[in-house]
N, C-alpha and C positions, 0 to 999 in steps of 0.2 A: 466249190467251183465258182470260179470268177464272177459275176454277174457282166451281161454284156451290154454297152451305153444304147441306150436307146435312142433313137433320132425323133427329135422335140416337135409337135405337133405343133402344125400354122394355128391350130386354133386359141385364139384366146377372146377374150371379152367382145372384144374391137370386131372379131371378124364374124364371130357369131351374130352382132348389131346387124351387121353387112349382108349377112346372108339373110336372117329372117326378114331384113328390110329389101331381099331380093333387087338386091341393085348389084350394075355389073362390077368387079371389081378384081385386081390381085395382090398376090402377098409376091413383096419381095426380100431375099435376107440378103446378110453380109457377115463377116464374123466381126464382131465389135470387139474392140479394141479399149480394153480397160482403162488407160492412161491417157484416152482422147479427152481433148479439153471443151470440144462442143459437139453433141450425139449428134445435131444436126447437117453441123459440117462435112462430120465424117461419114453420114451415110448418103449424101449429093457425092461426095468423093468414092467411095464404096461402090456405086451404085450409079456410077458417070451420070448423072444429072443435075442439071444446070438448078443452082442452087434456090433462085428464086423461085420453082417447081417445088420443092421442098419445104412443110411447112412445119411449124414446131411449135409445139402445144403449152403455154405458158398459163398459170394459175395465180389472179391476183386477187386480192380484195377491193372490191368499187362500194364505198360508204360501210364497209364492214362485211359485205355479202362477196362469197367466192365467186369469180368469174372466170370464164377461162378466153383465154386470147387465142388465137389460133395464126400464127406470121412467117410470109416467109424465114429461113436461117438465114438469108443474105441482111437482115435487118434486122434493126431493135423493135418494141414497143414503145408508142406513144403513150405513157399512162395517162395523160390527160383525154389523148383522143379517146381512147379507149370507156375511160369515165365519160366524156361528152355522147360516146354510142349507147349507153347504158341509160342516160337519162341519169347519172350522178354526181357528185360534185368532186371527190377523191376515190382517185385509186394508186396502190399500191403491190410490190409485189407480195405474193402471200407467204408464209412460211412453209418448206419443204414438206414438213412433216404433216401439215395442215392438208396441204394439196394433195400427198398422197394417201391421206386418210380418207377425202372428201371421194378420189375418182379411183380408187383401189389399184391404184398400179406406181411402181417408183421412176422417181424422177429419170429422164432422160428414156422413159418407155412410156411415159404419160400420152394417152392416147386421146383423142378429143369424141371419139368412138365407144361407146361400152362403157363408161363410166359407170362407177357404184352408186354414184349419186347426179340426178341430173341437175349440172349447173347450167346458168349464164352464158349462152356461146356468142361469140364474135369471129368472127373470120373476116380477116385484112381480104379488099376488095381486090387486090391486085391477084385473085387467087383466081378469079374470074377471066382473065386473060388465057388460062392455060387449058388447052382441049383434058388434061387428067394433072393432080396435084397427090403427091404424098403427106402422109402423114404415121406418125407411129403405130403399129398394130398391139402395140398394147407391149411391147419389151423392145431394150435394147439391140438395136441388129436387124429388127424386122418390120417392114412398113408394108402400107396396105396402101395403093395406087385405086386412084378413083376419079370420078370426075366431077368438081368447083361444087357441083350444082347438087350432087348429092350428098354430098360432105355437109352444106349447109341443110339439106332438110334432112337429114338423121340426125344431127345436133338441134334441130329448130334454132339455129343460128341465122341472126343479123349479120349484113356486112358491113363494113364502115372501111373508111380509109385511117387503121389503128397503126400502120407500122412505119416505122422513121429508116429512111436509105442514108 
């Protein structure tokens, strides 16, 4: 007899952080789209929200130590600023494989949430404008909606102005 699909639990890493951190929050999905060229893109499109709301969770090295960037998708990283928020002299992006060894999750569901390992957080200032800001819930397709202020105290994230428009 066939086995029949199971429908995938919101829970993962990211949401569990969220909940034992009893802040208010939700999950929202969308079905991801394998051949999309930026996770972030696609789920401000997905998920009709205006993209600078939307923020995407990037892992570099500052002086050799993983850091993780947290930016809207409508922008880049400044890796200079980013080093200048850290107190370093260089950063760089980190290697794929590095990053999702460091936060136990794969690229493009890298979550700034639940990470395996607690790195270096930053969160681009401009996140602060927004009454609730997305970010990955931990896999491709599903985010977890929350608000600026809690996002930085469950990471013990700084903010700086890290992202280039």
């Amino acid at each position: 007899m066939p086995k029949k699909p199971r429908k995938q639990s919101a829970a993962t890493p990211a949401t569990v952080a969220a909940t034992r951190a009893g802040i208010s929050f939700s999950t929202r999905s969308y079905e991801h789209d394998p051949a999309a060229e930026s996770y972030g893109q696609e789920a401000a499109e997905a998920l009709q929200v205006a993209a600078e709301r939307v923020l995407k969770t990037l892992v570099a090295q500052v002086d050799g130590a993983l850091t993780v960037a947290v930016v809207p998708v409508s922008a880049s990283l400044d890796l200079k600023a980013l080093a200048v928020a850290i107190g370093g002299k260089r950063a760089v992006m980190a290697d794929p494989a590095d990053a999702e060894r460091a936060t136990g999750y794969v690229r493009g569901g890298i979550s700034p949430l639940g990470q395996r390992k607690r790195l270096a957080t930053v969160v681009d200032a401009s996140a602060r404008e927004h009454p609730t800001v997305l970010v990955s819930a931990g896999r491709r397709g599903l985010e977890i909606e929350l608000a600026p202020a809690d996002l930085v105290a469950l990471t013990s994230a700084r903010t700086a102005p890290i992202a280039r428009r």
